[in-house]
N, C-alpha and C positions, 0 to 999 in steps of 0.2 A: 296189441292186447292179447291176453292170455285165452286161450281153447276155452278154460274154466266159463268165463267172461261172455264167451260168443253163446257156450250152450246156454248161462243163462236167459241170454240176450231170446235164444232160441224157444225157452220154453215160453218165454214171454209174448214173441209172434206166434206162435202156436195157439195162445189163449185168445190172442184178439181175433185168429182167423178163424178158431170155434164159434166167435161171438158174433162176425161179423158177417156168417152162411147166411144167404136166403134162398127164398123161393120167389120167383117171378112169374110163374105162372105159364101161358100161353107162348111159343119160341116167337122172336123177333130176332131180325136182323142186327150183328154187335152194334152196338155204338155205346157213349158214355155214359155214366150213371144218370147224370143228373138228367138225361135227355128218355134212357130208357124204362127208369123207374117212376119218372112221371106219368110218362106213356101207357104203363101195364098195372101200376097199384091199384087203379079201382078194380081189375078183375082176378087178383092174388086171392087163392082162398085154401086154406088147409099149411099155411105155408110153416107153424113153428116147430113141424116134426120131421123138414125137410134141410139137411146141411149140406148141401153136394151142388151146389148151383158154383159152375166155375165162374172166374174174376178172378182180375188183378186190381192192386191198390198200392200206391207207395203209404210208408207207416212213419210219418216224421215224432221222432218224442224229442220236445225239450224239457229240458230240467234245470234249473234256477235258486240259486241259495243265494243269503244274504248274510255277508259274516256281524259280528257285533261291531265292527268299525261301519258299517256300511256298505262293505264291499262286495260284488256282487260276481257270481261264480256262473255260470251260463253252457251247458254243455248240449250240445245236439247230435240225437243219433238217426240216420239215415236207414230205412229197411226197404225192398220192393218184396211184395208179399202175391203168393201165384195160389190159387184150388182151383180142380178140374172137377167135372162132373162126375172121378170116381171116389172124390174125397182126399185125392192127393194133396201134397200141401207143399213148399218151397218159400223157405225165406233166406233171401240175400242181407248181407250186413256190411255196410259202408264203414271206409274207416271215418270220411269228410261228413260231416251233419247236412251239408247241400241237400237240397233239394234238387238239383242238377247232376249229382255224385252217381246216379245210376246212368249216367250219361257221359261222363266225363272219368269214367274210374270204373277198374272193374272191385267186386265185392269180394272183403276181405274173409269171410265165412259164409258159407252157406248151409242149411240146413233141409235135409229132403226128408217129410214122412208120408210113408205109403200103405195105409192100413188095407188094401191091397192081398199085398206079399207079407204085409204083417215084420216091414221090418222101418231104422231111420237111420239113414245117412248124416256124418259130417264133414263138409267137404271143405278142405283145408286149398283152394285155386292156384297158390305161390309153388305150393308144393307137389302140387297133382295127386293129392293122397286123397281118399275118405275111410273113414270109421263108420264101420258097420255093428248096428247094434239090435237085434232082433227082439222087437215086441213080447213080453210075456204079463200073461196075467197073471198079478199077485194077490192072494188072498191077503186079507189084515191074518194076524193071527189073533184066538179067541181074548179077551180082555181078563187079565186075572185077578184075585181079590186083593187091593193094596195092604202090603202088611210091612212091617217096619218101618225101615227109613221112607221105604216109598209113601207108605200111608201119613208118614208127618210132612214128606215135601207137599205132597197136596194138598193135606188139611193146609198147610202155610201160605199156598200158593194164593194170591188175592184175587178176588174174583171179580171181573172185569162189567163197568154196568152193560145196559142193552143199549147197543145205537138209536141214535136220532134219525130220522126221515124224512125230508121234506121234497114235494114237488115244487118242480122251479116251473114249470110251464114248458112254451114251444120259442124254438129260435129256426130258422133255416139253416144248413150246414150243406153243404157241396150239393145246393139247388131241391134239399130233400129236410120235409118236417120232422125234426127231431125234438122229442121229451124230455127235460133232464130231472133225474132224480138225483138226491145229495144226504150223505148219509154221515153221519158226523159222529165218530167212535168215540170215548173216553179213556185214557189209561190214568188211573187212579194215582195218589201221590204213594209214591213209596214201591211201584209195578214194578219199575226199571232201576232203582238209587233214586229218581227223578225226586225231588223237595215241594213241586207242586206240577196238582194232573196235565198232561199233554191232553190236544185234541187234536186229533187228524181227520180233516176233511175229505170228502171225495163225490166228485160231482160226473157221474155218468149222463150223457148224452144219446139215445138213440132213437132211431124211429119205429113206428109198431105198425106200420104197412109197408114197406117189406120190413119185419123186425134186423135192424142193421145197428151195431155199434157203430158210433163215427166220433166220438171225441171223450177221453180220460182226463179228468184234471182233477192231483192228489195233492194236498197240503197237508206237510208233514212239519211241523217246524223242526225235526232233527234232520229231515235230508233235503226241506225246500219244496219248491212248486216242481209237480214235472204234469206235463201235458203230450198227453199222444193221441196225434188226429191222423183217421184216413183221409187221403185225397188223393185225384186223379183213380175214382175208383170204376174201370171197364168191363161191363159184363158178357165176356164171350171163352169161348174155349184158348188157353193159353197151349203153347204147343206140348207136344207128347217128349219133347228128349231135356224140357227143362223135371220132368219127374224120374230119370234118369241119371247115373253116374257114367261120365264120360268114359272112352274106351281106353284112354290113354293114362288113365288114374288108378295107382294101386288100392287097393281094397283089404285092409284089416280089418278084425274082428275088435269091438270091444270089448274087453276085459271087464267083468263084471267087479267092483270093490267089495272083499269080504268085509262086514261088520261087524267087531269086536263083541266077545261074549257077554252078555250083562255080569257084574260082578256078583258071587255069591252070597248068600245071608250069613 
């Protein structure tokens, strides 16, 4: 698989492992989720301003299409996903969809960020290489008033209705009560070429004592089912040299991509 591919792969553990921070309150001795967030949710309190609580969790996503004959496409991706109590973050990426592939295989990408040192690694393991790319904040720049062609693309542009919402209720998920809400988009006919409106589902899953993501399921009927669940999720300090680039690994800089000028009026 292509670098392009992995970083994707990367921004996208990155999101679950923002979603998936808590707070647990009172220190206990490691042990696994299901055992320690039982144990300590009745006395969590203050915890949705809190995202630095370290764990690990493997991230299994499948994803499932159905062609018009019937036929059915089935792809799984394998992640182990690491935060420490300074907000460090590491995601591994399997090439095997297993669930045993962190165990049986080392990971074909990985990605380090450490808001820290304010900088994120990509560490290429075959190769002993990482890309180094240093955090910067970017301002938007100010919004300016659409004139010309710009102001007819947008008058054009069709405007998308408001989602739907619905609460599904509570199910258990890796021994912990999780809420699902389900949010059901519209793309209108004529959005995409489409001849009549798509609807894309998406059913989040989490709990609100410790607030924890634990399960995505998106239906898209242009890409299919795809479902991403934590599990095997351990709440203790993961070691200090997995937030770390090995000594044996060259260290490049990222090359930032220039962005082509806007064309002129």
């Amino acid at each position: 698989m292509s670098n392009h591919f992995y970083r994707f792969l990367s921004v996208l553990c990155l999101v679950a492992l923002e979603t998936a921070a808590i707070f647990l309150g009172a220190q206990q001795p490691p042990q696994p989720a299901s055992q320690s967030i039982a144990a300590s949710s009745t006395n969590v309190q203050g915890i949705r301003g809190v995202n630095r609580v370290p764990y690990s969790a493997d991230q299994v996503t499948v994803t499932t299409q159905t062609l018009a004959d019937g036929t059915k496409i089935t792809q799984r991706r394998f992640a182990k996903v690491y935060q420490d109590s300074q907000g460090r973050k590491r995601c591994e990426f399997y090439r095997s969809g297993s669930e045993s592939a962190g165990q049986d295989e080392s990971p074909q990408s990985i990605n380090i960020f450490d808001p820290v040192a304010g900088v994120s690694y990509f560490l290429n393991p075959r190769e002993h290489t990482a890309q180094r790319d240093e955090e910067r904040k970017r301002r938007a720049p100010p919004l300016a008033p659409a004139t010309g062609a710009s102001a007819n693309l947008t008058a054009a542009r069709p405007l998308l209705p408001q989602p739907t919402r619905e609460d599904l209720g509570t199910q258990v998920i890796e021994g912990i009560e999780a809420r699902g809400r389900r949010v059901i988009r519209t793309i209108p006919e004529g959005a995409q070429g489409n001849d009549q409106p798509i609807q894309v589902t998406e059913e989040v899953w989490s709990s609100e004592n410790p607030p924890l993501l634990l399960m995505r399921i998106t239906n898209d009927p242009r890409r299919g089912e795809t479902v991403m669940r934590l599990t095997n999720l351990v709440f203790e300090e993961p070691p200090a040299e997995l937030f770390q680039v090995p000594a044996d690994y060259t260290v490049k800089e990222l090359q930032p991509v220039a962005k082509p000028e806007p064309p002129s009026e």
